[in-house]
N, C-alpha and C positions, 0 to 999 in steps of 0.2 A: 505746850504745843508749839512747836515750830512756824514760821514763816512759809514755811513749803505745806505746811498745812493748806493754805487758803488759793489751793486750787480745787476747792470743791467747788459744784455748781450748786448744788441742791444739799439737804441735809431730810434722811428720813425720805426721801423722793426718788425710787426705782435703784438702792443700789446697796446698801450693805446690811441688810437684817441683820441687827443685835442679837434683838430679845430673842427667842426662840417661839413667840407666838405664830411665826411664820413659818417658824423652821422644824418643831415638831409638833409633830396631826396626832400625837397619842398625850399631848398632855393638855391637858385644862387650864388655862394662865390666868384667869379672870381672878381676880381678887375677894377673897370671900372675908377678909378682915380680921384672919390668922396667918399672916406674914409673921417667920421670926425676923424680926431687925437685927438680927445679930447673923445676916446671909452676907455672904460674898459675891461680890458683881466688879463687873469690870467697870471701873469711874465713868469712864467715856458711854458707855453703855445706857448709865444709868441715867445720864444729862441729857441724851434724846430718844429713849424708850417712848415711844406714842401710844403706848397701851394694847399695843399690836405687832412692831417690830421696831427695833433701832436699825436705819440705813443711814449710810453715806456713798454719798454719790459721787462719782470723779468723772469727769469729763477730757477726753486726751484727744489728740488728732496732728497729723504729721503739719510742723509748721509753715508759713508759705515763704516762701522767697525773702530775704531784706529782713525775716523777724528773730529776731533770738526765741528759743525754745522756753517757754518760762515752766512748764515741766518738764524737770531731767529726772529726777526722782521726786514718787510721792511719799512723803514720809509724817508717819504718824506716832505720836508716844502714846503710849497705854501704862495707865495706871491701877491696880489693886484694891476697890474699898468695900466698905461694911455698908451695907443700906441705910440711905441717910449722911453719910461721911461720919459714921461715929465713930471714935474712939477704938483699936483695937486696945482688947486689955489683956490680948497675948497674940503670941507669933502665928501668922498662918504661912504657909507655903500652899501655890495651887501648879500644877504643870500647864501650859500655851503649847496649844496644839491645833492643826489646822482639821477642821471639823467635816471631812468630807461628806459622813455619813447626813449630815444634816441639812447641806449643800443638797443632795441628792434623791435628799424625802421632800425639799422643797421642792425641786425640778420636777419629783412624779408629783405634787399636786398641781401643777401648772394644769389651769379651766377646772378648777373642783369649786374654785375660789378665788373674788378679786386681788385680795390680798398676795397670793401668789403670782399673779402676773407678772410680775417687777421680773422674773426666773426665767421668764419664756426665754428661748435659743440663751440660755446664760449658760457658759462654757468655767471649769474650775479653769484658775490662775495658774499654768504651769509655774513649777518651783523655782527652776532657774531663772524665774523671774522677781523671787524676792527674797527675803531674810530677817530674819529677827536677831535684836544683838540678845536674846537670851531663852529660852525655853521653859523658863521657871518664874513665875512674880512672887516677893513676899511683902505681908504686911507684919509690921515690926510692933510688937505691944508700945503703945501710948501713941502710936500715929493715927491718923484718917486715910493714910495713902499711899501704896507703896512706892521704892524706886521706879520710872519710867524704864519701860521696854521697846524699843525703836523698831517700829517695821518699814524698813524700806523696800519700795516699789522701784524696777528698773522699767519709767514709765518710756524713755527715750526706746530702750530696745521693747517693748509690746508696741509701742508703735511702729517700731519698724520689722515684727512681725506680722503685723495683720499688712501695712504696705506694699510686704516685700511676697509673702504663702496666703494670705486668706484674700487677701483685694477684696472687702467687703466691710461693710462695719460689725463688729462684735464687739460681746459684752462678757466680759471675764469676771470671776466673784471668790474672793477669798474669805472662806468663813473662818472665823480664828476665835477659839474655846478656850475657858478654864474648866480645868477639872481635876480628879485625885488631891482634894484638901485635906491639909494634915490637921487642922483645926476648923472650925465653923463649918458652917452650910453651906452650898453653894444657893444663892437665886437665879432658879429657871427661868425670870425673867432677861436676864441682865450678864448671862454667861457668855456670850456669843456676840460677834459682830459680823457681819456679813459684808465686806468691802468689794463693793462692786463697782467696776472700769465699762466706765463706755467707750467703745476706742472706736472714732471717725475715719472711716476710708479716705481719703483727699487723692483725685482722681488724678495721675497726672499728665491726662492729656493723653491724643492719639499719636504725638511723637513720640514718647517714651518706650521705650526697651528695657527691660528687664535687667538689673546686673546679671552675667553672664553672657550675656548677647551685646552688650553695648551700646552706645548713644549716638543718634545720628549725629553728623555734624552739625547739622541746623534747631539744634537742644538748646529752648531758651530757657529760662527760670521766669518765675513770678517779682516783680520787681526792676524789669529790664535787662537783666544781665543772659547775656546770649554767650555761648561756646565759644573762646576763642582757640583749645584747641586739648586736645584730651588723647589717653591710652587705657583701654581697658585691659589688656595684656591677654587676651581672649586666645591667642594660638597657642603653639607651642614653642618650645628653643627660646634662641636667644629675642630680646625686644627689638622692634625695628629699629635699623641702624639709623632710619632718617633723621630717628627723635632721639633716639641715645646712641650714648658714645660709655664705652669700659674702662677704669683706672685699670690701672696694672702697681702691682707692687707697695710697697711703703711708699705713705703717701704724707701722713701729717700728723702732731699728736702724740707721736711717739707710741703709735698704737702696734699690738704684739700681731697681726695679721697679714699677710701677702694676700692684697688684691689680686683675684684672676677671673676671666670674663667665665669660668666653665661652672664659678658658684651660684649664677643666678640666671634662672630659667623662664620660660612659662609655661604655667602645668597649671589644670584644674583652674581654670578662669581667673588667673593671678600669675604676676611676679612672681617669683619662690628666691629668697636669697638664703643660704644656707652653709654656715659659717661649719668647718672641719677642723675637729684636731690632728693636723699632718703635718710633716715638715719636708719645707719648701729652702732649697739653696740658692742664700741671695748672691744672683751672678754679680752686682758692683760690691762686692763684701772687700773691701779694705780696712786692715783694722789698726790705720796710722792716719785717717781722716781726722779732721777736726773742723769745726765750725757748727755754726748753730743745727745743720742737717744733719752732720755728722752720724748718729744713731744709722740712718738710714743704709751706709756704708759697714760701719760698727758691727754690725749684726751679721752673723754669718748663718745664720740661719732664719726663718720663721716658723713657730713652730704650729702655726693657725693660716688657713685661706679663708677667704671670704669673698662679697663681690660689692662694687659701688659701680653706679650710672649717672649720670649728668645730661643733663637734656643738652642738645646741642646747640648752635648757635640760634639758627632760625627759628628756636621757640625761648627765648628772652621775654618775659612780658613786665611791665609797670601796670599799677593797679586793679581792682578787680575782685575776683572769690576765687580763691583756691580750697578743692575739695579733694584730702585723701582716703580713703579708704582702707583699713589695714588690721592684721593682728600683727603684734609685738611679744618677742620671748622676752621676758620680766627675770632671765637668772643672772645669778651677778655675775658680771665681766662682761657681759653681752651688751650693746652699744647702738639700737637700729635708731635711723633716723630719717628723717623727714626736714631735710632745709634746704638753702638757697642762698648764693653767693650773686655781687655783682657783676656783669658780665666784661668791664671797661676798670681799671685801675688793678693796683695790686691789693691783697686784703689789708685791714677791712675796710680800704677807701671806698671800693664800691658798694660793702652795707653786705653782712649775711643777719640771713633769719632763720632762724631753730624751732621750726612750725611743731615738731616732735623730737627729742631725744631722751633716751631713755639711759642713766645708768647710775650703779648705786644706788638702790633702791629710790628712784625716783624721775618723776617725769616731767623735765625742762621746756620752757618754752621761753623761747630769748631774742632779743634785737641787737645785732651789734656794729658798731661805726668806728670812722677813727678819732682814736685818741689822746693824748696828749706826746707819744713819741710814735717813733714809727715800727709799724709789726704791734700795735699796742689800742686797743680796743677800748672803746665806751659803751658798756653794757645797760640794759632792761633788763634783768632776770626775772623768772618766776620760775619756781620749783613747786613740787606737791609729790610727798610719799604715794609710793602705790598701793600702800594700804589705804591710803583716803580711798580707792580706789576698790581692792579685792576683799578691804571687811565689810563693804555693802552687796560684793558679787564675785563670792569665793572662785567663778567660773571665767572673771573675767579676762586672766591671759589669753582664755581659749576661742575668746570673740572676737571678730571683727570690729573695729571702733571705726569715727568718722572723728580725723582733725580738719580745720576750719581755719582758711585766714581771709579775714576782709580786711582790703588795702585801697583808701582812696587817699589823697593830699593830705588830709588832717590826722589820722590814722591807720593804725595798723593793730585789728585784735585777729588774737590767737586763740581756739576755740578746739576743744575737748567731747563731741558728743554734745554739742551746741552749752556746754559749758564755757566762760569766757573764763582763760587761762592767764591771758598778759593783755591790757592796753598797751600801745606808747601812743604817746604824742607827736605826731613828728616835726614841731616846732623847737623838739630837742635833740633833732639829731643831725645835724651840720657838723661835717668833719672840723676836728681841731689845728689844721695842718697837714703838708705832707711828711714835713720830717725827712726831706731826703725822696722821697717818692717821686719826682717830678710833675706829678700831676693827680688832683682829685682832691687834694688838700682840702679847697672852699667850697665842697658841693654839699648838698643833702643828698644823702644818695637814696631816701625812700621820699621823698618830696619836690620834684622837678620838672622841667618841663624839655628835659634832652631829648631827642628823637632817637631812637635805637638804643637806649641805656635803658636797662632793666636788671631781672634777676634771670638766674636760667637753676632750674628745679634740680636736686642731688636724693638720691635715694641710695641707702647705703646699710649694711650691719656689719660694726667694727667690732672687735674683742679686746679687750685689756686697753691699753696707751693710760697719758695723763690722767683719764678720768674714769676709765671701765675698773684697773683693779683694784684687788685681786680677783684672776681668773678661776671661777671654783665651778660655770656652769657648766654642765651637759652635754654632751658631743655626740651627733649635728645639732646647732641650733640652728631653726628656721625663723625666718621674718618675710610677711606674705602680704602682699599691695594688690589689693585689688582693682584699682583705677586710681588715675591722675586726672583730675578734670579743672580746668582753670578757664572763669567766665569774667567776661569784661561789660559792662553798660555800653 
């Protein structure tokens, strides 16, 4: 069993009936002292059967201000044994299946009986809310046990179901059955677990506004931090020009794309950047250029558009919580990102940070400074497959996610769905020099105390360059931001 196990609050106390004494009203469970010991029961089942039901109880609720989420997923392994942990002395296979029907004979006995109380308003666990890595458990002759089966819980997104459509507190229940054994019997006691979610409403106050309708200006959080300035992208066309500004063309990277402002919109209460396979005629197309830009000349064509924004000057900020909001296309060659450049020096004297990027099967989150020549970087990296990612929630390119960066003097973390992606420290990140730069050489540029030096926010989806290819995805890819919200103490 997992570490992520031990957010139970209770065990056997209002929340996951095992056994089936609770769960089916047609069978008689009492023990009359003709049990065959040679039944099959789910392990877990049979450790806290109370002679009435096996529950497990989970307790979730949206975290407050200043906390990390210590449920992001609940996950639990299941095991396959013989009554008693004896000995198989041959193979069994049983199928793992979610037990609706018995879910739903509990809920009609809710007030026939105490024992069903635990059911009252208990709502089944929508699917796209969990997963199992397998459908099938076996126990292998000479074992007590089968291989473990992983059920993950996407507890982050039910909480932020019931916050976002129910605003109330409910209680959701996943019954999960063996059954069709190829060998032995099953026991009716011990086939069944009932995992039941209490999920806490946490009210947020009578400032709050709904995403989609957006946040007043004077939106504080729990733990001090009040709005320093935010976009929910709530209209239509293009963003306000006050807070962004549009690249145009080849920009950096060597990436295969022509920047132009007509790829990204607002539509449907978001951003929409929306990358085209078209070709676009580069007017500075010289093909007798050379130098390190050179490419950008080179090219006489592009054969992709897309769109990148930059917040403008007068929203630079140092320290803080920045909160994005977003869904990401996940096909290769596609490149959406979520960073932030200095807004004083050339790169990367003034310090960029890569809150999101995504390519090559995989999702970056990165710190970088200058370092030891110029044009040349001292990095943090962190990377994580997106299958860490889509084998716990085959749905998940198609959801909204929340990245997270909290920045005050001593650090800087980067945060996934209140997952922590990257620390630095930032007593290691003092430029090495300028190398030629004229200036910014000796600063920390995420630890200082300059007046007007900060970072200023870039939202972007690039195709192909240094790190996207090969380009193999899709055409249009979309990448959708649902709000920028950046709060300071």
């Amino acid at each position: 069993m997992s570490n992520k196990i031990k957010i139970w609050t209770a065990l056997c106390a209002a929340v996951c009936a095992i056994a089936f004494g609770a769960c089916d009203d047609d069978k008689d469970l009492s023990y009359k002292g003709s049990l065959d010991l040679n039944m099959l029961g789910i392990k877990q089942a049979s450790e806290i059967w109370d002679g009435a039901q096996c529950n497990v109880s989970t307790s979730l609720k949206e975290p407050q201000a200043g906390e990390v989420q210590k449920v992001n997923n609940f996950n639990y392994r299941l095991n396959l044994a013989l009554y008693q942990n004896r000995e198989a002395e041959k193979d069994a296979t049983v199928d793992l299946v979610v037990a609706v029907d018995s879910l739903n004979k509990a809920i009609a006995n809710v007030g026939t009986s105490s024992v069903y109380d635990v059911y009252a308003n208990a709502l089944l666990l929508p699917e796209e809310y969990y997963n199992f890595s397998a459908n099938k458990m076996q126990l292998n002759a000479g074992n007590t046990k089968s291989e473990e089966v992983e059920l993950n819980v996407y507890s982050s997104q039910l909480i932020a179901l019931v916050q976002e459509e129910y605003k109330k507190d409910m209680k959701f229940v996943l019954p999960v059955r063996i059954q069709n054994s190829t060998s032995y019997a099953i026991n009716g006691k011990t086939n069944t677990i009932m995992f039941f979610f209490n999920v806490t409403y946490v009210d947020p106050g009578p400032e709050y506004v709904a995403d989609g309708e957006g946040v007043p200006d004077d939106h504080t959080l729990e733990g001090g931090y009040k709005l320093l300035w935010h976009d929910e992208f709530n209209g239509t066309g293009a963003p306000n020009a006050e807070m962004w500004r549009f690249e145009e063309g080849f920009q950096r990277n060597e990436e295969d794309q022509w920047y132009k402002k007509e790829n990204a919109e607002m539509k449907e209460n978001a951003l929409v950047f929306t990358a085209k396979q078209e070709r676009v005629k580069n007017p500075n197309y010289n093909p007798n250029a050379t130098g390190g830009n050179s490419w950008k000349q080179t090219r006489e064509y592009a054969e992709y558009t897309s769109a990148c924004v930059v917040a403008t000057s007068n929203y630079a900020f140092k320290y803080g919580r920045l909160i994005v909001r977003a869904k990401i296309p996940i096909e290769q060659g596609g490149w959406p990102a979520i960073w932030s450049t200095g807004n004083w020096y050339e790169w990367p004297l003034g310090g960029e940070i890569d809150i999101l990027e995504f390519y090559k099967e995989k999702i970056h989150a990165n710190l970088c400074w200058g370092g030891s020549k110029r044009w040349d970087g001292s990095w943090n990296s962190a990377n994580y497959p997106i299958t860490d990612f889509t084998s716990k929630d085959a749905k998940w390119a198609e959801k909204y996610h929340i990245w997270r960066m909290d920045w005050d003097e001593k650090y800087i973390r980067i945060y996934l769905d209140d997952v922590l992606l990257n620390e630095t420290d930032l007593s290691t990140t003092n430029n090495k020099g300028d190398h030629g730069a004229g200036d910014g050489g000796n600063i920390n540029p995420y630890s200082n105390d300059m007046v007007g030096f900060g970072q200023l926010m870039m939202l972007n989806l690039a195709i192909g360059g240094n790190n996207g290819r090969p380009v193999e995805a899709t055409f249009p890819l979309e990448y959708r931001v649902d709000y920028v919200r950046v709060y300071q103490k």
